[in-house]
LOKOL-483535 format. One record per residue (C-alpha): residue in three letters; y, z, x. Coordinates in steps of 0.05 Angstrom, whole numbers, padded with zeros to 5 digits, always signed. Each point is the difference from the previous one (the first is absolute). Example, Ala and Ser with C-alpha at 12.3 -4.5 7.8 and 13.67 -1.06 7.14 Angstrom:
ALA-00090+00156+00246SER+00069-00013+00027
! end
This chain:
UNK+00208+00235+00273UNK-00004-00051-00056UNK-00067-00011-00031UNK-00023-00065-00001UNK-00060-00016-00051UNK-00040-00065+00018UNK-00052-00024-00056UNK-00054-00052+00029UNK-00020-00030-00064UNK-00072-00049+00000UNK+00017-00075-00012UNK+00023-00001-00064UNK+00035-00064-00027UNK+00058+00033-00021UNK+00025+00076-00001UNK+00010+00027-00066UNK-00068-00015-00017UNK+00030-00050-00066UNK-00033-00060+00026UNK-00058-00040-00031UNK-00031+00029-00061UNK-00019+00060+00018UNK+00061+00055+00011UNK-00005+00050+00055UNK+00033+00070-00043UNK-00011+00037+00073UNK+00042-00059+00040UNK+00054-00013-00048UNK+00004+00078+00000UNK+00006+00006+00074UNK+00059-00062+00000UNK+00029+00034-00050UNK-00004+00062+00046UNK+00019-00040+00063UNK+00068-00032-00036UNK+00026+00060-00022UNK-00009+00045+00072UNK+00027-00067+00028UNK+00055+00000-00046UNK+00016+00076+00019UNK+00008-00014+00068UNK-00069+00016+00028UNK-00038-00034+00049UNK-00064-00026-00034UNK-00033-00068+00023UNK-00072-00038-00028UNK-00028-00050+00038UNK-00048-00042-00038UNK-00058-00031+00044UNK+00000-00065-00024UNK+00070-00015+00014UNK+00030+00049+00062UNK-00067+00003+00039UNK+00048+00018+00070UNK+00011+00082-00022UNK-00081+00001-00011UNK-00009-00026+00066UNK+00063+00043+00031UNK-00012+00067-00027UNK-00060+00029+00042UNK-00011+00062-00059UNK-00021-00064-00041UNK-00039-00046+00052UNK-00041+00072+00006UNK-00012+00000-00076UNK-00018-00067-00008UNK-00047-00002+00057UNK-00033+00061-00015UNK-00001-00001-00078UNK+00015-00082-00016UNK+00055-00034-00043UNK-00028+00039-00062UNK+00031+00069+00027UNK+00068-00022-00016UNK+00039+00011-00014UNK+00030+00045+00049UNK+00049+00048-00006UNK+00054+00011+00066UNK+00043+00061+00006UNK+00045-00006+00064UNK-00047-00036+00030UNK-00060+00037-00012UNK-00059-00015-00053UNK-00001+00049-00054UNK-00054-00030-00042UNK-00029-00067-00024UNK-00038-00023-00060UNK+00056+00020-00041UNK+00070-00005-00018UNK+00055+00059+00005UNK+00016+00044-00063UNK+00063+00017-00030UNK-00011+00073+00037UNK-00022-00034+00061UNK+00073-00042+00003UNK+00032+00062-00024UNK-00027+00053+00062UNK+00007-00067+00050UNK+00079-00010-00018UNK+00017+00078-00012UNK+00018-00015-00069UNK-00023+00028-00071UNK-00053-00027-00036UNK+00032+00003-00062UNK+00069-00038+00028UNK-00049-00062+00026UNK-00052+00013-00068UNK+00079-00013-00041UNK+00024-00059+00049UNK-00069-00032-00021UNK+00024+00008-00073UNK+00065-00030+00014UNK+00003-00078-00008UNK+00046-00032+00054UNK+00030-00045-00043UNK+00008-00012-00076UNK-00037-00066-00021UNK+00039-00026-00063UNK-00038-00050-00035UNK+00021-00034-00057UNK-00037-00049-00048UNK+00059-00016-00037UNK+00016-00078+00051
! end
């Protein structure tokens, strides 16, 4: 079976926590973390409240959360369909022992830049 790793984030107004003037090191962490499972071919997915409020409201793990704990639980953590914890967001390890994959492999991808960015200030 493939895992499959929902993350049921609060409202936020955007998802790698860069927006306004105060930075979010733990959000643009976990995008970071997100893009580059993504990018490998796992199955990873946030939902952010505020603007895909139908996989709250389909996922009954998190209808149970929010009812019994409120919006400030999240957010919530799905594993093949079944809550592993909320409050928080996954590790590096946690990602690592999900996807069957060494920690030090995903803790290198993290290093790796995607793409090189040259900039030049010479017009």
């Amino acid at each position: 079976m493939t895992t499959k790793v929902e993350l049921f984030d609060p409202a936020l107004c955007c998802p790698t926590g860069v927006c306004g003037t105060d930075v979010n090191p733990e959000l643009t962490k976990i995008a970071r973390l997100v893009s580059v499972l993504t990018g490998m071919g796992y199955s990873v997915k946030r939902y952010n409240l505020a603007q895909e409020p139908m996989p709250f409201s389909t996922n009954k793990e998190i209808v149970d959360l929010m009812e019994q704990h409120g919006v400030d639980s999240l957010p919530g953590v799905v594993v093949n369909g079944t809550l592993v914890f909320s409050g928080r967001y996954p590790t590096i390890s946690e990602f690592a022992e999900w996807f069957d994959m060494a920690e030090d492999d995903l803790r290198e991808q993290m290093k790796t830049p995607k793409k090189t960015l040259n900039i030049s200030l010479n017009g």
